[in-house]
C-alpha positions in Angstrom: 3.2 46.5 -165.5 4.0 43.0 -167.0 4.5 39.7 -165.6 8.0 39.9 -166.8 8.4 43.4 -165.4 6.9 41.9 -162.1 9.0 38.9 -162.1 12.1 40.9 -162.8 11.6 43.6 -159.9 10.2 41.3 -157.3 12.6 38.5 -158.2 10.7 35.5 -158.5 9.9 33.0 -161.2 7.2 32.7 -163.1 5.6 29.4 -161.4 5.9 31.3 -157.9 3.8 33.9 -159.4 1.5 31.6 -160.7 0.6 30.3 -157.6 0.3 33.6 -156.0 -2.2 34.5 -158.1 -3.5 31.4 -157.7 -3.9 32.1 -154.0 -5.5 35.4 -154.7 -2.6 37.5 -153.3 -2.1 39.3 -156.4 -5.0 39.8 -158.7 -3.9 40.9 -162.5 -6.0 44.2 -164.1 -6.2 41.7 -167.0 -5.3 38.0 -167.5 -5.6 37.8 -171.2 -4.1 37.7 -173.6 -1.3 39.1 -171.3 -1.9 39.6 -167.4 -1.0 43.5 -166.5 -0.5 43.8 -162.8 -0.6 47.4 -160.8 1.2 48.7 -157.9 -0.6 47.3 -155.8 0.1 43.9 -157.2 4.1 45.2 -156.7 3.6 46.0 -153.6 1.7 42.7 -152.4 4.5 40.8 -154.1 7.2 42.4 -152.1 5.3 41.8 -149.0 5.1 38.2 -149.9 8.6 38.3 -150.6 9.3 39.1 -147.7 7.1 37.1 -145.7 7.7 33.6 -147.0 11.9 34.7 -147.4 13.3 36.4 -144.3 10.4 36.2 -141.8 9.7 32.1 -143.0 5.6 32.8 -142.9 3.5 29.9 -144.0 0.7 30.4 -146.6 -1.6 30.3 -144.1 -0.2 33.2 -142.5 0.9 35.2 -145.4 -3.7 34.6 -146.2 -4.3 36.3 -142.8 -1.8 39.0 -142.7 -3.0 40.1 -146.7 -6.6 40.2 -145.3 -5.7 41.9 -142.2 -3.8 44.6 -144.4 -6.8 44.4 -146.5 -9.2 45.1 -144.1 -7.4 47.8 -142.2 -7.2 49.3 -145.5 -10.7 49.6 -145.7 -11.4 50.7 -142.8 -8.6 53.6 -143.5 -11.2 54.3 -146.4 -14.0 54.7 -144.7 -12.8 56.3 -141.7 -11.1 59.4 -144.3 -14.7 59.1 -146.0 -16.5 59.7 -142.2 -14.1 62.8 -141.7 -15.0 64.3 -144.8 -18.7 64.0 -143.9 -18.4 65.6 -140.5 -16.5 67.9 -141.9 -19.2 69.0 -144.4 -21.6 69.6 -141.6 -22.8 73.0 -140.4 -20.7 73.9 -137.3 -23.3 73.1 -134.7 -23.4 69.9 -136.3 -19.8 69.0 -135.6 -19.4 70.5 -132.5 -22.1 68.4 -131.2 -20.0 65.3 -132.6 -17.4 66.3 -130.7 -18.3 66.7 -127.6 -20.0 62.9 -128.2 -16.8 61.7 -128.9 -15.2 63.3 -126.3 -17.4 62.1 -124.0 -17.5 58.6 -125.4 -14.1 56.7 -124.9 -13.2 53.9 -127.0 -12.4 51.2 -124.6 -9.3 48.4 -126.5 -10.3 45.0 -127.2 -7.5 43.1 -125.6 -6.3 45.9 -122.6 -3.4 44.2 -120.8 -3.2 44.2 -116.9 -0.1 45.9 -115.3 
């Protein structure tokens, strides 16, 4: 889509995108001779939107929630790309997995006393 296209749906002007690019939270397919930006880049936008509008997040916030996002995202990558290896193993091979895992619990990071 279009910086004008973006601009329009999001509802922002064109120096607020600038600097959101600017910042890296929206990264255009192509920046010349005209910048095209994906749904990805719609999507970020909104978020930002949203964050710096309603919920009054500071650009140092809105930087670590996009990484967080970013990073859970890759992690939702490679955990799908983990299932579909087990899952290509010969049935003694996964079964063995499981009972690992079922064995082996995950303990939380921050567990809260009650």
């Amino acid at each position: 889509m279009t910086e004008e296209d973006l601009i329009a749906i999001v509802r922002i002007d064109r120096q607020t995108l600038e600097i959101w690019v600017e910042s890296g939270w929206l990264q255009p397919v192509r920046r010349q001779p005209q910048p095209e930006y994906s749904e990805l880049d719609l999507a970020r936008a909104r978020l930002v939107a949203d964050l710096i509008g309603p919920l009054g997040v500071n650009a140092e916030g809105v930087d670590i929630i996009l990484d967080l996002l970013d990073q859970v995202h890759g992690l939702r990558g490679a955990m799908l790309a983990l299932g579909r290896t087990i899952e290509a193993q010969p049935d003694d091979v996964r079964r063995q997995l499981r009972t690992h895992l079922q064995r082996t619990e995950v303990e939380p990071h921050h567990r809260r006393e009650t």
